[in-house]
N, C-alpha and C positions, 0 to 999 in steps of 0.2 A: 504494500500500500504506500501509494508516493504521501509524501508532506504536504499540507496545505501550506503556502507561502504569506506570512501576516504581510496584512498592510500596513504601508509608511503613508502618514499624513503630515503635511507640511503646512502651519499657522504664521502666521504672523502679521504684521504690516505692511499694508501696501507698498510695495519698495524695499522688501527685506531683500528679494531674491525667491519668492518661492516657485514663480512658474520656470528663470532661467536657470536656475540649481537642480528647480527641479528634475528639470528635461535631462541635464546630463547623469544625474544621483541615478533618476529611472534604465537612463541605458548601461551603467557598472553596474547596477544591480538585475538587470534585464528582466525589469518590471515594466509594465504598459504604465503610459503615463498620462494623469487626465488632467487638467487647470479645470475648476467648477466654471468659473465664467465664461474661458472659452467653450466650453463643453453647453452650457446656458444657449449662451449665443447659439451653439450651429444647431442647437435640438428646437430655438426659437424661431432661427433667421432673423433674428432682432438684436441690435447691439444691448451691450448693460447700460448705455446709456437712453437707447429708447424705453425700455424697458422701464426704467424708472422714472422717465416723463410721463411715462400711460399707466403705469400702476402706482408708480410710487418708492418709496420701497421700501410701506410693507406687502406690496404686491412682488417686490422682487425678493424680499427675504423669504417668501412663500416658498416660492421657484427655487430658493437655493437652497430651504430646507429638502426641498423631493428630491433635489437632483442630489445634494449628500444621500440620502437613503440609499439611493439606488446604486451610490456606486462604492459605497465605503460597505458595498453587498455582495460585491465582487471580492476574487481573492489574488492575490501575491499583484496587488497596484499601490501605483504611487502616486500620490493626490496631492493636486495645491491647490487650499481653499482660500476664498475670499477673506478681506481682513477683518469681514465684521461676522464670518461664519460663527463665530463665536459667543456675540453675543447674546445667541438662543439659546436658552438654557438645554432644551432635549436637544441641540445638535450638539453642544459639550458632550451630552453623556454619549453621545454615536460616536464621538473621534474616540472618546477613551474605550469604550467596548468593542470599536469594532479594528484599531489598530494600534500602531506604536507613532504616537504622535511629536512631532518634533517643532517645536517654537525655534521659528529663526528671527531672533533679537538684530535690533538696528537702531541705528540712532536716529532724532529726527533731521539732521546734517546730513548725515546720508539719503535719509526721503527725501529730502530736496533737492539734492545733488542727481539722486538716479529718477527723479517723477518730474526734475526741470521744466520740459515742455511736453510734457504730457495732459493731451485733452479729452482723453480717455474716461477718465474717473472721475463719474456723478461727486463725490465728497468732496474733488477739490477745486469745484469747479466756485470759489470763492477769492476775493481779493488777498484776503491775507492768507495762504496756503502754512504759513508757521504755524501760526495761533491754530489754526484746523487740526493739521497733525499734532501738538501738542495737546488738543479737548482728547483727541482720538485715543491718543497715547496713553492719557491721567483713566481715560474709563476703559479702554477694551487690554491694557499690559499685564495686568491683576489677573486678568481672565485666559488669557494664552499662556501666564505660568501657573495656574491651579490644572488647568488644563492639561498640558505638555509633560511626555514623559521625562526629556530630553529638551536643555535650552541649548539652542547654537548659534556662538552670535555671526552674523553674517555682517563682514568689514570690507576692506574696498580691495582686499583680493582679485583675482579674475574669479569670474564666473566658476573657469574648471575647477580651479586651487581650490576653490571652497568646497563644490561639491566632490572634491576627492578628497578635502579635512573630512567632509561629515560622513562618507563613506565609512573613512577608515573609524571614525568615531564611533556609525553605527553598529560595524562591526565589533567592534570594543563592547558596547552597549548593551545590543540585539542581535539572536541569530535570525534574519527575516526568512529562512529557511523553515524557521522551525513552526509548530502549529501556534494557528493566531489566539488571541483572547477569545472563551467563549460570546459567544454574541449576546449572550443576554444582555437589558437594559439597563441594569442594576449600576447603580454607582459604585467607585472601586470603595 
């Protein structure tokens, strides 16, 4: 009987690094790799920023609650969710029950550095993008380390460097080989 391969979930802040770390983490660890937003997108045909012109968002936090379900339902994948996936309380207890969840920590120098011209993201789509990311920061950091099995801070590295630190960190950590957390909903 082969292993079920756990999954790795990647939290943090817009700007940590979670979809570009993630994409390279997913191919050393030869995990399918999914970004919730972009995965949003192509199941919608709608950008996340339409999306929250027409629903809102808590009509998008809906959508991104279902699409967590579905795919932190799958096995041996590697997910990078949204920054605010977090702040729903049943999607916390889905990262924790259903893989090995990893907070990649950043500074807000760095979100601005790497979200510069970025007109992507409904949140910052405000005059002072500091004071934004810093409300973001004082309410959803609390929540990505109660959360998080594993904090990793992600610095200004290359892209690879880092995702071959937390490679080798995961392996240190977590065998992702080995069989995942029961799924039950229950808090640890």
């Amino acid at each position: 009987m082969s292993q079920v391969r756990q999954n790795i979930i990647l939290i943090g802040p817009m700007g940590s690094g979670k979809t570009t770390i993630g994409k390279h983490l997913a191919k050393m660890l030869k995990f399918d790799f999914y970004d919730c937003d972009h995965e949003l997108e192509r199941l919608t045909g709608a950008s996340v920023n339409l999306i929250f012109d027409l629903e809102g968002e808590a009509g998008f936090r809906l959508r991104e609650h279902l699409l967590l379900k579905q795919l932190t339902a799958k096995r041996g994948v590697l997910i990078s969710t949204g920054g605010g996936t977090i702040c729903n309380e049943d999607n916390r207890r889905i990262l924790r029950s259903r893989g090995f969840v990893v907070y990649l920590k950043t500074s807000i120098e760095n979100q601005l550095k790497r979200l510069g011209k970025d007109k992507s993201r409904p949140l910052l789509q405000t005059a002072d993008r500091k004071q934004r990311l810093q409300h973001l920061a004082q309410v959803r950091n609390p929540l990505y380390d109660a959360t998080a099995d594993l904090v990793f801070s992600s610095r200004n590295s290359s892209v690879y460097a880092s995702a071959k630190a937390l490679y080798s960190t995961l392996l240190e950590q977590v065998d992702p080989l080995r069989p995942e957390k029961p799924y039950a909903d229950s808090q640890r």
